[in-house]
Structures are given as structure tokens and as C-alpha cells.
N, C-alpha and C positions, 0 to 999 in steps of 0.2 A: 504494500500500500504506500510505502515511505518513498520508492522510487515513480510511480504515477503522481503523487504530490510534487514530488521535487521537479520533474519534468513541466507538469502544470504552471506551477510556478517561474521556472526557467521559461516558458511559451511566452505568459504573462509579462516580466522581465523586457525579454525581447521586445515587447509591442508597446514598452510603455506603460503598460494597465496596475501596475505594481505597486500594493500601497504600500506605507513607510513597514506595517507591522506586518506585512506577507515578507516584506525585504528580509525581517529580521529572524521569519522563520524559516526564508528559505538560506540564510546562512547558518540557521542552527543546524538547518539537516543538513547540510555538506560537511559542516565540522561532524557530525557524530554519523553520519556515512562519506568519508572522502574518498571511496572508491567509485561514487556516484558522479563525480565529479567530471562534467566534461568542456573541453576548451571553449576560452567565448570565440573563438575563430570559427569553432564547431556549430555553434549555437546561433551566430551571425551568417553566417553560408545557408542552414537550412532555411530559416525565416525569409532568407531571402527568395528562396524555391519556391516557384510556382506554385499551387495548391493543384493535385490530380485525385480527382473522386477516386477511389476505389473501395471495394466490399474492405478490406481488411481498415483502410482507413475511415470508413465511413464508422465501422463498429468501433473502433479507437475513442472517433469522437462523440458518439452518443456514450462510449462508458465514462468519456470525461466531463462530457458536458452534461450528464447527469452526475457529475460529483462538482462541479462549478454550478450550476444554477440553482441550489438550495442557497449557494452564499447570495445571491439578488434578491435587491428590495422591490416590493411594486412599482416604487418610482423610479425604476430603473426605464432611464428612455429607450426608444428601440433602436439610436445609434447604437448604445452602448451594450445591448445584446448582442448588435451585429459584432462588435469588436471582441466580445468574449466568445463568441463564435468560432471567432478568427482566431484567438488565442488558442481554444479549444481546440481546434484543427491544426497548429502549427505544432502544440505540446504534444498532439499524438504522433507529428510526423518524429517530433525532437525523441520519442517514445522508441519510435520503431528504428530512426538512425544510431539511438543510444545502442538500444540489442543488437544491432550490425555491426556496430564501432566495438563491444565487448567482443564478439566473436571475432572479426579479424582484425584486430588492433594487435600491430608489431608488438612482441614481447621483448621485452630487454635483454640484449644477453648476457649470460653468466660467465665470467671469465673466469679461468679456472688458469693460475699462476704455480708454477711447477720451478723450484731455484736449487742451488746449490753453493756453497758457503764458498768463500775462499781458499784455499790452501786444499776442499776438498771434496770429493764426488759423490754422488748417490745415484739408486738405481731404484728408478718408477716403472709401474706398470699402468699403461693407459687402457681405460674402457675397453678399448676395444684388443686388449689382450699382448698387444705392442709392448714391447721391452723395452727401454730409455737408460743407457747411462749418462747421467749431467756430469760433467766435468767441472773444475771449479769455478765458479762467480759464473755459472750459465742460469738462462733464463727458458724455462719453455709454457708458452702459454695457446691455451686452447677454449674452443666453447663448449662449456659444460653441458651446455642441454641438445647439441644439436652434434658433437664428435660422437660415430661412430653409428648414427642411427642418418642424417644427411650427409653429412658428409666425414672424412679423417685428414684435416687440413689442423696444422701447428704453426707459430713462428718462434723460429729460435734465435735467442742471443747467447752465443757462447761457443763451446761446442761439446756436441753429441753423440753416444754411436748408438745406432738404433737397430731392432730387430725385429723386424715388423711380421704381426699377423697378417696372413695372406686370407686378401678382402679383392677380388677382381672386380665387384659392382661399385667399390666404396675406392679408389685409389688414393692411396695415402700422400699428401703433398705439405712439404714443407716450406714456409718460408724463412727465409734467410738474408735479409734485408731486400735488396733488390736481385736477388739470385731464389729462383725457385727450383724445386726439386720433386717427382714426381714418380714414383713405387707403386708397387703391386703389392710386392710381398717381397724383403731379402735384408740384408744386414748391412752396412754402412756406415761411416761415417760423416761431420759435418761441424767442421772449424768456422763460426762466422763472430767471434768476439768484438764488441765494439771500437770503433778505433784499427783495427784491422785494416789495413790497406791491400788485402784478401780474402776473398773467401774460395774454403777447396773442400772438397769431397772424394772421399777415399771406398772406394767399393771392394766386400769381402767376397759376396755373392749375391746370387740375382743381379739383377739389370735394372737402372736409375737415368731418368732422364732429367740433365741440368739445364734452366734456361736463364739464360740476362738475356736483357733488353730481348734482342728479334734471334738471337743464334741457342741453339742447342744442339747438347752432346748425349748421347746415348754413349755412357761406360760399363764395361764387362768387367770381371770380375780381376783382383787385383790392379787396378787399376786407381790413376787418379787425378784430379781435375783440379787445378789452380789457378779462378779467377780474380785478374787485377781490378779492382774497383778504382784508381787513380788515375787511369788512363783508357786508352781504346786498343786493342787488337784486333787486326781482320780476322782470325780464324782463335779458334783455341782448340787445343789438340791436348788431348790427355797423354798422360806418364804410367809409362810400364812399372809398376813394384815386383822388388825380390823377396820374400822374407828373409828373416835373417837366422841367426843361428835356433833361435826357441821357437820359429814358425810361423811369428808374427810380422805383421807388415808395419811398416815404419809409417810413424803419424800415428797410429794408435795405441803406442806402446803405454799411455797413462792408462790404459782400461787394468793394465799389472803394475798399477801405482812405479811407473817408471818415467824418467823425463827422458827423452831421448831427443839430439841433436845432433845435424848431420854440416861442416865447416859454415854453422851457423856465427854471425857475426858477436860479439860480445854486447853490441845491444839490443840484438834480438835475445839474446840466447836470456838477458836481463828482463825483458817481457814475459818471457815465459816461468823464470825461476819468482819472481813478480805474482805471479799467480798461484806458482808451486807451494812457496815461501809463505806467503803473504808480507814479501818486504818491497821499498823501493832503493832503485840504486840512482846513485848520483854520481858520473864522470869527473874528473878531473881536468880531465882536455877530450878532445874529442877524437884521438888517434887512436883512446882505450878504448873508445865506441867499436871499432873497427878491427881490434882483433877477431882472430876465428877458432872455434874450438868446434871439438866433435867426441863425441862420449855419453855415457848415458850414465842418471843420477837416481840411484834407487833409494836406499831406506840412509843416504848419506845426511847429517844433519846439513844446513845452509854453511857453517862454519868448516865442515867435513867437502861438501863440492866445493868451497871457492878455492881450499886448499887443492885439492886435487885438480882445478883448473891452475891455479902458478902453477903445476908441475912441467905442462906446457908451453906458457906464457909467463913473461915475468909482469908484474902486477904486483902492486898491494891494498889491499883494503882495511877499512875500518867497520865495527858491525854497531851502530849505537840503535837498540831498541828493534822499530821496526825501518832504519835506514840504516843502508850501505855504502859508503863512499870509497871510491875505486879509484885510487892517485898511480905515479910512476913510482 
């Protein structure tokens, strides 16, 4: 009954017909029903609409205008019948748009935010049965109410290796800033951290379509894909991987909490132990930027790798907190 009044009211509203103390109970019902509540942009577009007889709105407005005409007095002139007439007829239309607008009124969506800490990794299971390790400070977000029943689309900040349930009606697509990725079913990788002046994709098995902008790559297995986002290339052309000695392919050697780097520069290689660590490093000059090391850094402390990098390089450092500083 509370939403035919409020409707009433709101027709009313519209046309003007509105006295101070119908004002005040048609604000009391929106505060104590605010799901009733619909835009005045709503409410000004129907009133505007032509009026078209119909059975369903003809019935609308004999049930409202039998609950409006006991509120008239005998000295009610017959202008002002006509116009609650008119009211009458418009709250039923505002009636029948409100039930249309309930039923297909966009729902919000749920964003469902999936992270993992600095210095370290975890392993989700998505709705739809998909395996996710996050690697540290990654982000994976998805829509709660509509992954895995319309569609199995992600966007990742970070990087990931996934192991996707094989879905061929539902294709599972990642986004990765302006790089998209697109599965059926298989295991893979996907480096896109912010800041990154790349994003690359590393494939174990099954087959992964990568697109920027207008070009894509279909990659096979061991395989893998590094694009620059600072610049343009005509073609991009993937890289053959070897495993190495344990069987694993390089680039994913974190999923066996390992850091591995191949005559990676000293400040890349500081980007990554940056993440590792959770420290920052601070150069000295910028020639320490530019050394190269290559090695891989397992269960060593930060204090344990830098040493084992001077073994290389000559270098010193200092470790204060959570800074690094890297002189001659």
C-alpha cells in the first residue's frame, strides 16, 4: 500500500497538486522506505509522456483514483478533478515504470579484490575452480556476481601464474593494463607490475592469445612474450625457453620462492630484490646502476645476496632499516 501512496504522491509532486503536508509525508515515506526511491530525472521524463489509454492503465487508474477521490471536498471544482485525474493517470504510469525500473535496473557490481603482501605470495582459488598464485604487492580483481557464470575476465597488477579450469563456453581473459590475454584452459604466467616499462607472459602449457593495441601473438608452450609499453615495434615475436637444471623455466622461478636473474643490470636486479626484500636501494652514482649480475637468490637473507653479489662485483653497501645504499 506504502508504495501506491508514494507513487501517488510523487504523480501529485510532478503536477504541482502537492500540499505542504502531503510534501511532508511523502518525505516521511522515502526516509522509512528509501528503496522506493526513484530519480527526479525519472519522475520528470514520464510526466512528460504522452498519456496512452490502455486496459492495464486504465485499471491502475480507477485503483488510484479510487484511493484519491475520498480525499475531495464537494467544493472541489471540476478543473481540479480534471487535474487529479491527470495526477491519477500519471502516478499509475510513474507505478508501472517504477516495476520496470526494479526489474531491469543495472545492478552495481561487486568487486571482488584479491592482493598479496610485499616480500610475499599466496595462492587463490577462483569460483570458477582456477588456480592463482599472486606474487608479491600483486593485485587481482574481478566481478563477484557475474565471474564464472557470464563471463571469467580478471585485471591484474602484478604478477601471476595461473592454472586455469578448462571453461571453452566461458574463455578466461585477463587484463593487464593495456595488454590482454585470452585462455581456454592451461597454465601460464603474467608479469605486468606497475611502473613496469613491460609486460611479458610466459607459457607452460596450452595455448594463450596476447593482444596490444591491433597485433596479437598466439604462444605455445614454453614459450614467451615481452611487450614494451615505452615505445612501438612493428612485429613482436616470442622467445624460445630452456629449463634449467630443476625443470623449471626461467621467469617463474618465484612460484619455488626463488629470485632468479639472468646479466640482469644492478638496477633492475634492485627492482626486483625491492619486492623480494621489501627494501629500497639508493645508488651512489649511476655506473653502480649499470653493473650486471646473474644468479639466483633462495632462502639467502638481503645481507647474505648483497654479499654474494660483491663476490662478482666490487660494490659496497650500507643496510639502514628498510634502505640500502650502494657506494664505490
Amino acid at each position: 500500500m506504502n508504495n501506491d501512496r508514494i507513487w501517488v504522491l510523487l504523480g501529485k509532486q510532478a503536477s504541482g497538486e502537492i500540499s505542504r503536508e502531503e510534501l511532508s509525508e511523502l518525505d516521511a515515506l522515502l526516509k522509512e522506505h528509501p528503496e522506493e526511491t526513484a530519480s527526479p530525472e525519472m519522475v520528470a521524463a514520464i510526466w512528460h509522456t504522452p498519456l496512452q489509454e490502455t486496459a492495464a492503465s486504465a485499471n491502475s487508474k480507477t485503483r488510484i483514483w479510487n484511493k484519491v477521490s475520498p480525499q475531495l471536498t464537494s467544493s472541489t471544482s471540476h478543473g481540479m478533478i480534471r487535474r487529479m485525474v491527470a495526477v491519477a493517470a500519471a502516478a499509475s504510469l510513474l507505478i508501472a515504470a517504477w516495476g520496470v525500473w526494479q526489474f531491469v535496473r543495472p545492478t552495481a557490481p561487486v568487486l571482488q579484490q584479491l592482493s598479496s603482501a610485499p616480500g610475499g605470495k599466496s595462492k587463490v582459488i577462483l569460483p570458477d575452480g582456477s588456480i592463482v598464485w599472486l606474487n608479491h604487492g600483486t593485485q587481482l580483481n574481478y566481478e563477484k556476481n557475474k565471474f564464472g557464470k557470464l563471463h571469467r575476465e580478471v585485471t591484474l597488477t602484478g604478477e601471476a601464474f595461473f592454472d586455469i579450469a578448462k571453461n571453452e563456453g566461458l574463455p578466461f581473459i585477463i587484463h593487464a593494463g593495456k595488454v590482454n590475454i585470452r585462455v581456454l584452459g592451461t597454465a601460464f604466467n603474467v608479469k605486468a607490475y606497475t611502473g613496469d616499462s613491460t609486460v611479458s607472459a610466459t607459457l607452460v602449457s596450452g595455448k594463450i592469445a596476447v593482444s596490444f593495441h591491433e597485433q596479437t601473438v598466439v604462444l605455445q608452450p614454453k614459450e614467451k612474450l615481452t611487450i614494451p609499453l615505452t615505445r612501438v615495434i612493428p612485429v613482436f615475436r616470442q622467445q624460445h625457453l630452456e629449463t634449467d637444471s630443476s625443470g623449471q623455466l626461467p621467469g617463474i622461478s618465484w612460484l619455488n620462492n626463488k629470485l632468479a636473474f639472468d646479466n640482469e643490470t644492478f638496477g633492475e636486479l634492485a627492482v626486483k630484490m625491492h619486492n623480494w626484500y621489501g627494501v629500497t636501494f639508493h645508488f651512489e652514482s649511476p655506473g653502480l646502476e649499470q653493473l650486471r649480475f646473474s644468479g639466483i637468490i633462495d632462502t639467502e637473507s638481503l645481507e647474505e645476496a648483497l654479499k654474494m653479489l660483491q663476490l662478482s662485483r666490487p660494490f659496497n653497501f650500507r643496510i639502514n632499516g628498510k634502505e640500502v645504499l650502494v657506494s664505490n
